[in-house]
N, C-alpha and C positions, 0 to 999 in steps of 0.2 A: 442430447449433446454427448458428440463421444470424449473420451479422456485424454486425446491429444488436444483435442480445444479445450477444455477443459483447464491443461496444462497450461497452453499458449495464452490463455484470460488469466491466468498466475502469476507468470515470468512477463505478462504486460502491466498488471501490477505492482509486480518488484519492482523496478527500474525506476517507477516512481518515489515511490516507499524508498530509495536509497540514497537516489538524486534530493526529494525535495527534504527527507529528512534532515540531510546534511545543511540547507539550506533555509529551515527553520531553523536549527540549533544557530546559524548563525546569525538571523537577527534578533533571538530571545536571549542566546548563551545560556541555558536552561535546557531540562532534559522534558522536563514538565510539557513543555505545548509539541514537543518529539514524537513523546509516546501518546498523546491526545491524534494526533494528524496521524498515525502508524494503526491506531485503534480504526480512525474512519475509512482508510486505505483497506485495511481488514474485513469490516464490515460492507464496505463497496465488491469489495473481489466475491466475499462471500457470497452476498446477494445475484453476482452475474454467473457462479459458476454452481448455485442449487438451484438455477434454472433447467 
C-alpha cells in the first residue's frame, strides 16, 4: 500500500473521530466515553493502514 492511501485511510478516519466525537460528548457530557470511542477510531485506522 502506497502512502498516499495510506494518508487518504487517515484523513477518512479523522472526519470521523471529529464529527462523532463531538457527538458522544453530547449525549454523555463527559470526556470519559470521548476518549474510549477516539482510542477505537485509532486502533481501527491503525489496523487498515499496517496493512
Amino acid at each position: 500500500m502506497d502512502i498516499s492511501r495510506k494518508l487518504g485511510i487517515l484523513v477518512f478516519c479523522g472526519v470521523p473521530a471529529i464529527i462523532g466525537g463531538g457527538i458522544i460528548y453530547g449525549f454523555f457530557h463527559s470526556y470519559t466515553p470521548v476518549v474510549i470511542y477516539e482510542v477505537l477510531l485509532l486502533f481501527v485506522a491503525g489496523g487498515f493502514v499496517s496493512k
